[in-house]
DOMARKE-643552 format. One record per atom (N, C-alpha, C): z, y, x; atom name; residue number from 0; residue in one letter. Coordinates in pm, whole numbers. Layout:
% residues N
Z	Y	X	atom	seq	type
Z	Y	X	CA	NUM	A
...
END
This chain:
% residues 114
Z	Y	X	atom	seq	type
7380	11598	10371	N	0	X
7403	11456	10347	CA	0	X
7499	11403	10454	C	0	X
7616	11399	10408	N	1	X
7707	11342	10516	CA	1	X
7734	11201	10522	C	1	X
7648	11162	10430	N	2	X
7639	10971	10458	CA	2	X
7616	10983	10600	C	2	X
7541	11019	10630	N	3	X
7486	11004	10763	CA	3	X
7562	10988	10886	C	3	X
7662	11096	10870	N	4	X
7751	11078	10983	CA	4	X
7866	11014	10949	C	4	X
7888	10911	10839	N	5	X
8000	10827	10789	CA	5	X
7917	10717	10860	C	5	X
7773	10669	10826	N	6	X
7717	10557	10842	CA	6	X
7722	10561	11043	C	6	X
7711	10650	11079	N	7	X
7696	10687	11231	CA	7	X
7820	10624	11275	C	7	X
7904	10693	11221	N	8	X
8076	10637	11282	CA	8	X
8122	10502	11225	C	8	X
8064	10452	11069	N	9	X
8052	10270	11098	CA	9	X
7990	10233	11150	C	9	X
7889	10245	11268	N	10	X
7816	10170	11369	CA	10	X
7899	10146	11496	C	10	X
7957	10294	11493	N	11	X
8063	10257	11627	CA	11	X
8155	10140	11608	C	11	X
8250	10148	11517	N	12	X
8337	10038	11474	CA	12	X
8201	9900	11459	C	12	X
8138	9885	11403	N	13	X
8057	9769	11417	CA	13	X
8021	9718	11524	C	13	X
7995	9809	11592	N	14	X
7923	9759	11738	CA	14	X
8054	9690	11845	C	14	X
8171	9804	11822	N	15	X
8310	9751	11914	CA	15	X
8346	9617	11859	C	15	X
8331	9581	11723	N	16	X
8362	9408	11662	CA	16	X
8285	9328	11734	C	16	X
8150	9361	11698	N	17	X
8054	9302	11738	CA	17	X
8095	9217	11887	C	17	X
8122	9337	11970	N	18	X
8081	9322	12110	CA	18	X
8255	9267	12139	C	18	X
8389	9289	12059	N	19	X
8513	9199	12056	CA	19	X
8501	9073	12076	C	19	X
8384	9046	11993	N	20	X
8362	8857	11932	CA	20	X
8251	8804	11987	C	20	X
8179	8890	12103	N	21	X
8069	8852	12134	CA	21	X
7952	8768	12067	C	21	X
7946	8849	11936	N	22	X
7804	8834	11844	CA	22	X
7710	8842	11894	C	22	X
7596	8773	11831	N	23	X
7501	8795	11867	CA	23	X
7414	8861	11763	C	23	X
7475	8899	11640	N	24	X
7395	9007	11516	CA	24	X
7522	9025	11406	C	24	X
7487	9134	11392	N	25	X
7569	9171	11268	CA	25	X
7496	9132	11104	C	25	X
7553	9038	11011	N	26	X
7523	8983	10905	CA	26	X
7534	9033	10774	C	26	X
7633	9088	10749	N	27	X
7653	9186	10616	CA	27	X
7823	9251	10639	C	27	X
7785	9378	10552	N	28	X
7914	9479	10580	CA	28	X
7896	9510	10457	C	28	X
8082	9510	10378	N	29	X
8095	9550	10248	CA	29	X
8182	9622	10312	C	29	X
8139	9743	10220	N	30	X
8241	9905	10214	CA	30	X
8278	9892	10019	C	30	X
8393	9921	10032	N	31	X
8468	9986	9885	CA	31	X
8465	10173	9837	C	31	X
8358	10227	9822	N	32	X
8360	10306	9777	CA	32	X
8449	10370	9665	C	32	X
8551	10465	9658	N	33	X
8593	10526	9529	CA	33	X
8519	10630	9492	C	33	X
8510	10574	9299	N	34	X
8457	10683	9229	CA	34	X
8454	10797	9289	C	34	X
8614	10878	9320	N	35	X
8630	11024	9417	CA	35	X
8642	11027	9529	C	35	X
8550	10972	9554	N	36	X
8554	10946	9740	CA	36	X
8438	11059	9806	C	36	X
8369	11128	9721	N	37	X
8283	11213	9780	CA	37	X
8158	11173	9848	C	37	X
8143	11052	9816	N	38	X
8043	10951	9881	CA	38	X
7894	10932	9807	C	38	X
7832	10959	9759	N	39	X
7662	10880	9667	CA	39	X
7657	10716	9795	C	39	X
7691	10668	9674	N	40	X
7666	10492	9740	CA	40	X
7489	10493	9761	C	40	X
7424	10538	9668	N	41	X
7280	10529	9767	CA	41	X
7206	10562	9863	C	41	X
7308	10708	9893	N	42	X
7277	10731	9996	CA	42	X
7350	10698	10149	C	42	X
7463	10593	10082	N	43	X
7517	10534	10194	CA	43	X
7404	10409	10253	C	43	X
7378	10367	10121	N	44	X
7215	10249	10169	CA	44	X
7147	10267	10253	C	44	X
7085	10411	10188	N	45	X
6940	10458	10227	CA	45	X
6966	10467	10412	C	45	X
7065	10519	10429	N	46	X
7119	10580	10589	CA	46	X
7163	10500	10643	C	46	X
7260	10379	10603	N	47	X
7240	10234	10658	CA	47	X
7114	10184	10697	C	47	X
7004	10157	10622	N	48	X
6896	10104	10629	CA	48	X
6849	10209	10760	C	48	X
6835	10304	10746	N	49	X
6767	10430	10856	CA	49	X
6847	10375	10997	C	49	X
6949	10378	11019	N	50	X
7072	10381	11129	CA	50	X
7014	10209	11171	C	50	X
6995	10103	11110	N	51	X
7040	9970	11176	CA	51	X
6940	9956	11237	C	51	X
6816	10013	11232	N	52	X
6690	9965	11322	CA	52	X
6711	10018	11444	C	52	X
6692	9845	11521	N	53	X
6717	9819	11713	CA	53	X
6823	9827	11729	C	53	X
6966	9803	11647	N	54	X
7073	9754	11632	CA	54	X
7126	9623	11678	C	54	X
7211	9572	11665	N	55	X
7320	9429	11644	CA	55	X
7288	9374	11466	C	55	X
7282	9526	11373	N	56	X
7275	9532	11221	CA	56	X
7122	9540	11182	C	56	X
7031	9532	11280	N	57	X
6917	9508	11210	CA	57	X
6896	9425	11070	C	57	X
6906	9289	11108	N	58	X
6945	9219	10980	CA	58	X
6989	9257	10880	C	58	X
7115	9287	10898	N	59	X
7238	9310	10804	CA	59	X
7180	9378	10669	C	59	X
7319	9311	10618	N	60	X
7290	9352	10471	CA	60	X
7408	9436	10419	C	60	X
7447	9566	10349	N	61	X
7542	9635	10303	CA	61	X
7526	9602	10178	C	61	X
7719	9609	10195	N	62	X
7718	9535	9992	CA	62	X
7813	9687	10018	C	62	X
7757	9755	9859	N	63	X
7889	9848	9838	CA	63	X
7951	9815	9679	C	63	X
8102	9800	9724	N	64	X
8168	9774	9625	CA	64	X
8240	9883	9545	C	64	X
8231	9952	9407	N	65	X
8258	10047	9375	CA	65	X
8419	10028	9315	C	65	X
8481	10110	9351	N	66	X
8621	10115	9289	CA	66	X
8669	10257	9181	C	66	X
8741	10166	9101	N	67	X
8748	10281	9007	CA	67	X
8819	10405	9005	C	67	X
8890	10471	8910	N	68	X
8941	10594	8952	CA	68	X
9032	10526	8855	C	68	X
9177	10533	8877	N	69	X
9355	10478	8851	CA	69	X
9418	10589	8844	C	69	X
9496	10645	8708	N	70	X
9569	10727	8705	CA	70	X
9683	10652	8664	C	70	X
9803	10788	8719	N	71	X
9885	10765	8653	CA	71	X
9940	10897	8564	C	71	X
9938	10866	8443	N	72	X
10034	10957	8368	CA	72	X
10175	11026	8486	C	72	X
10175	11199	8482	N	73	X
10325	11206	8548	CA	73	X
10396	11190	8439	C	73	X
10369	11273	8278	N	74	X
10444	11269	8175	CA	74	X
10540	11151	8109	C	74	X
10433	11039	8103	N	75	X
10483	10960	8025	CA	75	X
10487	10802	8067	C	75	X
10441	10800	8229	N	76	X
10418	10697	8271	CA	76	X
10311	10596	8281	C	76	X
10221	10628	8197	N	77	X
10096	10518	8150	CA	77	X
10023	10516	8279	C	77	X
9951	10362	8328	N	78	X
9894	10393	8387	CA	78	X
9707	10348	8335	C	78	X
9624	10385	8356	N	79	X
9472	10384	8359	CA	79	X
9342	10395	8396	C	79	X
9301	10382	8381	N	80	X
9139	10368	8436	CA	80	X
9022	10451	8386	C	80	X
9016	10548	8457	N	81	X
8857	10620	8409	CA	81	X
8753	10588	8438	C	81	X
8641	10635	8359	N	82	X
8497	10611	8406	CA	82	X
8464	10738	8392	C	82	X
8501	10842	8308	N	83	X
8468	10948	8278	CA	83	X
8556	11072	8423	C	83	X
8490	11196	8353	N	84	X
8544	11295	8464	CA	84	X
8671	11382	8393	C	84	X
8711	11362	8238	N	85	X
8797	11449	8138	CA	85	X
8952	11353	8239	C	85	X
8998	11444	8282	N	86	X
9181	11423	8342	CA	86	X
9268	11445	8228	C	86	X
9269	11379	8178	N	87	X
9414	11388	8054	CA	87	X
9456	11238	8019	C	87	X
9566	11226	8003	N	88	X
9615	11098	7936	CA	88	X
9571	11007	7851	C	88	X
9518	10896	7836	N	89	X
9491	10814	7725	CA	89	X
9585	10839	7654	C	89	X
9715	10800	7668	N	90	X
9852	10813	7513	CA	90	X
9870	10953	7512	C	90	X
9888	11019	7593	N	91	X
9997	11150	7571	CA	91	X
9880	11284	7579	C	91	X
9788	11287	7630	N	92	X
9654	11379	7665	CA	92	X
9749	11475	7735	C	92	X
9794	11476	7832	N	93	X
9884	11537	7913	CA	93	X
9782	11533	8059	C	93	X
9746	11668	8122	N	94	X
9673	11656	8211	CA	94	X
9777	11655	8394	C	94	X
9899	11618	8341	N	95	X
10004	11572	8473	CA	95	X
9945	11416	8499	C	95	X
9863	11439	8603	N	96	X
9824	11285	8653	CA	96	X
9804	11275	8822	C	96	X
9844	11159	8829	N	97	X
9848	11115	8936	CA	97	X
9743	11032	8991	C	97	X
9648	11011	9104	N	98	X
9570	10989	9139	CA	98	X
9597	10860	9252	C	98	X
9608	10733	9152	N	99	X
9626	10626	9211	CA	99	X
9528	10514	9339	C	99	X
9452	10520	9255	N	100	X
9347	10513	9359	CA	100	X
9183	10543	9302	C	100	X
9065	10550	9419	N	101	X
8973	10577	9369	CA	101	X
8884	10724	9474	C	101	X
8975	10721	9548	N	102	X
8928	10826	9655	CA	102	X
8914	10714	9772	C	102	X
8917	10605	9794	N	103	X
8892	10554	9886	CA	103	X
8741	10549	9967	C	103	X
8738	10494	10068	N	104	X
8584	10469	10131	CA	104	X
8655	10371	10278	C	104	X
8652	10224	10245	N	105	X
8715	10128	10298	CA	105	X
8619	10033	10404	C	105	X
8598	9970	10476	N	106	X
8501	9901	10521	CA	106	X
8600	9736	10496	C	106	X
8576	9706	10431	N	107	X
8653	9554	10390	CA	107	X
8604	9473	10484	C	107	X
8454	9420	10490	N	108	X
8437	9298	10555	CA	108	X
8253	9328	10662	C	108	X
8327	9271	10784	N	109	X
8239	9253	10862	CA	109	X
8151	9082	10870	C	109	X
8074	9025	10851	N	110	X
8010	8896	10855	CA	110	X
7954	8929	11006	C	110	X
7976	8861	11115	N	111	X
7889	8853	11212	CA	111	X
7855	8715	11267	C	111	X
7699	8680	11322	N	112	X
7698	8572	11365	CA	112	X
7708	8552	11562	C	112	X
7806	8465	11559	N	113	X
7846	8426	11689	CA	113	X
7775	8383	11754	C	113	X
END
């Protein structure tokens, strides 16, 4: 389970904000997960929740925001959106695609109270 040591290394970055702005608690943290990001969002929770106790993030609340998977056609240009795991073209079923976004794992927003 390598949430674990993703959630480990957003504490560091949390704690250096934290202690930038001289907080006094950390309030909620949204991460952008991509579909192919190699990530299980619940078990980014579960290990959040484990990690923030006797923290700054005790409180805190994690929002994870899921992002989709964006191709692009190389063939024919189209671009689209999967939910599924089949790589081929909506127009052309051409499996030349480009991988626009959707591998991400972003930390968007820190809430801390001052």
């Amino acid at each position: 389970m390598h949430e674990l040591s993703i959630i480990a290394s957003l504490f560091d970055i949390l704690v250096e904000k934290a202690k930038e702005q001289n907080a006094k608690k950390i309030v909620r943290v949204v991460l952008q997960v991509g579909k192919l990001s190699g990530v299980v969002p619940d078990f980014l929770q579960s290990s959040f929740e484990i990690y923030k106790k006797g923290t700054l993030a005790e409180e805190a609340v994690l929002e994870i925001a899921s992002l989709p998977l964006k191709l692009r056609c190389q063939s024919c240009s189209t671009e689209f959106v999967k939910d599924d795991y089949i790589f081929s073209c909506l127009s052309c079923d051409s499996t030349d695609l480009k991988i626009l976004e959707g591998t991400e794992l972003l930390l968007e927003k820190i809430e801390l109270e001052l």
